[in-house]
N, C-alpha and C positions, 0 to 999 in steps of 0.2 A: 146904922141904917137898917131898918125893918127889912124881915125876909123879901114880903111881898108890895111891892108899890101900890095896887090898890090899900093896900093897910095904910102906906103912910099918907096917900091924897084923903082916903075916911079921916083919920087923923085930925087932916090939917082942914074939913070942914066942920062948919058949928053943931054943935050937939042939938035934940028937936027941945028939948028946956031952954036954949038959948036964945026962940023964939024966929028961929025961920026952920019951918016944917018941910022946906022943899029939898027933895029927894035927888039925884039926879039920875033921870027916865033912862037910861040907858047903863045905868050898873047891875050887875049882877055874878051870883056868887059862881067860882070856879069848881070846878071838880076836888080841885085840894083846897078849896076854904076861901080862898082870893075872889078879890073882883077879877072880873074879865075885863080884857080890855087894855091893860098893861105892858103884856108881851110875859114870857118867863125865862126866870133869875138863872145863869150859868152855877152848876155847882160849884161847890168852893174847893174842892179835891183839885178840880184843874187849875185854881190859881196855886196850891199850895204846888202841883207837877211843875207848872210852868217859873215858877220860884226855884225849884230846885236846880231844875236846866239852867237857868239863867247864872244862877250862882256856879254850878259845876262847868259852864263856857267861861266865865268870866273870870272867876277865882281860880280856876284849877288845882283844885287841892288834891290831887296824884301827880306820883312820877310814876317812870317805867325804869327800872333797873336791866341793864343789859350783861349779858356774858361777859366776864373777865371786868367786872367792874362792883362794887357796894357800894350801898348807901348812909350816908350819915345825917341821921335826923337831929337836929337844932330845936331846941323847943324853946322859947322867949334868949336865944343866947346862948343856952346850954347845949355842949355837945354831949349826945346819949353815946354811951362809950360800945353798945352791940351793934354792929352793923348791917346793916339790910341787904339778903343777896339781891338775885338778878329775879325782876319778877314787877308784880305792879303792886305800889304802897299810898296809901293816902295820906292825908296830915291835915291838920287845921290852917288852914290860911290865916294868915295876917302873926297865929302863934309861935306856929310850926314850918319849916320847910326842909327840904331833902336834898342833899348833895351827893353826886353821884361823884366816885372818886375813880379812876382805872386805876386796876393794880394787873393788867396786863406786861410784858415783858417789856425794857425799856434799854436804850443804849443812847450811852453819852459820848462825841467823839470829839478830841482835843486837834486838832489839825490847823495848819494854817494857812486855810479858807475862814472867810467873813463867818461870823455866827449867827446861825439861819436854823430852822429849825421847821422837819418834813416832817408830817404825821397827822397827830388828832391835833384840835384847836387847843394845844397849850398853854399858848398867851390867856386863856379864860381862865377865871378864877370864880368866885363865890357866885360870882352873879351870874356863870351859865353853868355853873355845877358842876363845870370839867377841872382835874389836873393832869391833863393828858401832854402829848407827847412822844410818841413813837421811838423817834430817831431828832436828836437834837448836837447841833455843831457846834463848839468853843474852840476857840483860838488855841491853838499852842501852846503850852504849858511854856513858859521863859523859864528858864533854871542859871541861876550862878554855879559852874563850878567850882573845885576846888582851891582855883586859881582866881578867881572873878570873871570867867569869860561865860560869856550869855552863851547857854544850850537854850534851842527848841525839842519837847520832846512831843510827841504826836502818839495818845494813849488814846482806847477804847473800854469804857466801860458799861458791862449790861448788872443791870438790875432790875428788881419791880417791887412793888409797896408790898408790904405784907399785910392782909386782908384783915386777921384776926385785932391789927393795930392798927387800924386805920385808922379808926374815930381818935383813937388819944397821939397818934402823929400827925394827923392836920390843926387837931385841937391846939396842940406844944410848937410847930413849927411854921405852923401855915400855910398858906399855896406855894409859898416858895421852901418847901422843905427840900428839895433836890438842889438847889442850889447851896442851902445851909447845912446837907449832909453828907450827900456825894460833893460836890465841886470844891466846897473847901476843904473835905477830908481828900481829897485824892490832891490838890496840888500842894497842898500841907507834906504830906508823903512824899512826893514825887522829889520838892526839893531838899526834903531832910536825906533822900534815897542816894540821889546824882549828886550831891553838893561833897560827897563824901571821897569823887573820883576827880580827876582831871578830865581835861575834854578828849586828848588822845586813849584816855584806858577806857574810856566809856563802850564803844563799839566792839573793846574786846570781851569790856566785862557784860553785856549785853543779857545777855541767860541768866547771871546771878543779879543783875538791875532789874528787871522782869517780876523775879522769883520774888525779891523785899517789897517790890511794889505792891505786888498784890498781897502777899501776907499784909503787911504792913496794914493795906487801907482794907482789909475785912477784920484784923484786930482791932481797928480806929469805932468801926459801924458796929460790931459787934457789941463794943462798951457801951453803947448807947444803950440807954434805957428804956424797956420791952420793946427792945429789936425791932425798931421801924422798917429798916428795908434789909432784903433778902439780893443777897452779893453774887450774882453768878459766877461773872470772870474780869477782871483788870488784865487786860492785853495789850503790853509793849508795842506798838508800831512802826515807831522807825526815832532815829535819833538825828536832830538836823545839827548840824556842826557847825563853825564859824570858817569862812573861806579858807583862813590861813592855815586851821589847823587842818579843813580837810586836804590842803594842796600839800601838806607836810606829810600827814599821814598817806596819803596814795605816794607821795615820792617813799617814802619810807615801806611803803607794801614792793613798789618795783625794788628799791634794792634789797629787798629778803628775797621777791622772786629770783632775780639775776644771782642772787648768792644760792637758793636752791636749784637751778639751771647750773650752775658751778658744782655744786655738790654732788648732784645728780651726774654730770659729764665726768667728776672725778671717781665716783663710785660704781659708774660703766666703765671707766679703763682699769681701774682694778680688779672688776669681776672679771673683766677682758684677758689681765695681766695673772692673774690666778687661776682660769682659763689655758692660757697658754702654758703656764707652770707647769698645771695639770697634765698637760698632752705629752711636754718635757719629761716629766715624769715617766710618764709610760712608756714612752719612746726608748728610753733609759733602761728602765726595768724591762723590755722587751729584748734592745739589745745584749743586757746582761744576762736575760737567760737563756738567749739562743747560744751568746758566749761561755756562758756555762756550761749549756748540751753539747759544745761542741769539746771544749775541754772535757767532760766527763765521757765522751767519745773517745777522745783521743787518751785518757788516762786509762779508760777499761781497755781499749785495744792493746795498749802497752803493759798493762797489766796481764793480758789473755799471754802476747806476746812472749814475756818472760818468763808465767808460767811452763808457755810451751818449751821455750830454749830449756827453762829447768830441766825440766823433764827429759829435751833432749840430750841436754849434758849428762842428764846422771846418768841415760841409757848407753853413751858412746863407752863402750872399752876398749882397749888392746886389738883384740880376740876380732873388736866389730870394725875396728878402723882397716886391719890386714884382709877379713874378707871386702870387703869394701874396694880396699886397693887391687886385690884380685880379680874381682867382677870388672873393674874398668880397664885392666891388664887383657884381659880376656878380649873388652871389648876393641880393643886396639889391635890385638893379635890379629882381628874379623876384619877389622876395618885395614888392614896392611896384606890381603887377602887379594880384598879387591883394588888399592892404590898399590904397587911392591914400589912406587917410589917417593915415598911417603916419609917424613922424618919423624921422629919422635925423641922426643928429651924427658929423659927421666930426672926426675928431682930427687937426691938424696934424701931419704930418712921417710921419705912417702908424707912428707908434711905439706908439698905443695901440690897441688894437683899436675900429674902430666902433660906436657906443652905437643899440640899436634899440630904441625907443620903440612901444608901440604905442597910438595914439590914435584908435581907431577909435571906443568908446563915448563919450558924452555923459561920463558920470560921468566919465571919465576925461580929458578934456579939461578939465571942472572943477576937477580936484586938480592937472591942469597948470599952468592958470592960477592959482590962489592960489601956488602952488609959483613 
């Protein structure tokens, strides 16, 4: 189509060779070269702007990449294996598109409640460019013990994608990679873990069940090839039991209590009974050494004793016994001074001491003579 519509109405009338000379009376030329009379042409810059608008509302060939999240650009089918951070990225439409993947923190929990799942819109896949998830609930983990009896085990596990792998772990596993690398690697473990106990040793063995679980399922993810996901923690939470065994096992915890209630009562009357030994004891050793003191009393005095008699025997002689007898001759002599009727018996050989008699009353001279 010609710039100017006057150009293309000149155009479309007959040339003056073609034999009509009539002009028409009211054309004339414009400022820029045009007839007047037309109207003038919009630039062509504003259809090429308003092309572009249209295209970038309708096709939207950007995304917006958010914190704790990359993107993986798909070019005809192919996954480009560097991931896109948080920020805004273009692409060609219809060729190319962007999938935003979270590799924010994540937790699986085995419980049993119905399997429900709180958080980002999970359920989306390719078509809203989420593999989100927050916090997601599975049933119970069923386990056959040792025996055959059905355990529930109720496990928690956190994890999150690893960023650097994103693109070649949705590329290998798909939007359900959590499903195909946490949930079968953990209840893979779980029953090769418990299947190894009976149902009553499970609660005791509980700490070292724990311990293999999580080894276990971060050796399983680990072997995976370029480390898709990053293991925080596998946490134990509780172990649900079968009626029988738990009404077995709580009878079986009271009679351990009652038997340590027994133990305990018997191991107070023994500290009791060792206790009172003790007292016995000292009791014992207190009277013995008052019995002691009092014999080693009684030995030194008897000891002092015979010293002294020693001593007094070897000092008595002849010489001391005759003055002796003397002095008390004397004293008698004094004493028959003032009684003159007084008796007195002397003992041959001066061996016995003198007998003094006092005969001074009536009455008593009476009882001497019947005497």
């Amino acid at each position: 189509m010609p710039a100017d519509m006057n150009d293309y109405f000149k155009k479309k009338q007959p040339s003056s060779g073609g034999g009509n000379n009539n002009k028409t009376p009211n054309m004339k030329k414009t400022p820029s070269g045009g007839n007047g009379g037309g109207g003038r042409q919009a630039p062509s810059w504003l259809f090429i702007v308003l092309a572009i608008i249209a295209a970038l509302v309708f096709l939207k060939p950007f995304t917006i990449i958010n914190s704790g999240e990359v993107g993986i650009k798909v070019r005809t089918g192919k996954f480009n294996e560097t991931p896109l951070n948080a920020g805004l990225h273009f692409y060609i439409p219809i060729l190319e598109r962007i999938i935003p993947v979270n590799t924010r923190m994540r937790l699986i929990t085995y419980s049993n409640q119905a399997s429900s799942t709180i958080g980002d819109d999970y359920s989306s896949a390719l078509s809203k460019g989420g593999f989100e998830g927050g916090l997601k609930r599975n049933p119970a983990i069923q386990v056959l013990d040792k025996r055959g009896l059905t355990v529930n085990i109720d496990i928690a596990v956190q994890y999150q994608l690893r960023a650097e792998t994103a693109p070649k772990t949705i590329e290998k596993w798909g939007s359900s990679w959590e499903e195909k690398i946490i949930n079968s690697k953990v209840r893979e473990v779980v029953r090769d873990v418990v299947g190894q106990y009976t149902a009553e040793k499970l609660p005791e063995m509980r700490n070292e069940i724990a311990t293999a679980i999580q080894t276990k399922v971060a050796q399983k993810i680990d072997a995976l090839g370029d480390q898709p996901v990053v293991l925080s923690a596998v946490e134990l939470r509780n172990i649900v039991l079968p009626a029988k065994i738990r009404e077995k096992i709580e009878q079986l915890q009271a009679e351990k209590q009652n038997v340590n209630i027994a133990e305990q009562q018997k191991e107070k009357a023994k500290q009791e009974a060792q206790r009172n030994a003790e007292i016995a004891r000292g009791e014992a050793e207190r009277n013995r050494i008052v019995a002691q003191g009092q014999a080693d009393k009684i030995r030194i005095e008897a000891e002092e004793q015979a010293k002294a008699n020693s001593l007094i025997s070897a000092s008595l002689t002849p010489q001391l016994l005759q003055l002796e007898q003397i002095k008390t001759q004397m004293h008698f002599n004094e004493a028959l001074r003032v009684n003159k009727d007084a008796q007195i018996f002397l003992t041959p050989g001066g061996a016995v001491p003198n007998i003094w008699v006092d005969a001074k009353g009536k009455e008593q001279k009476a009882i001497s003579a019947e005497q």
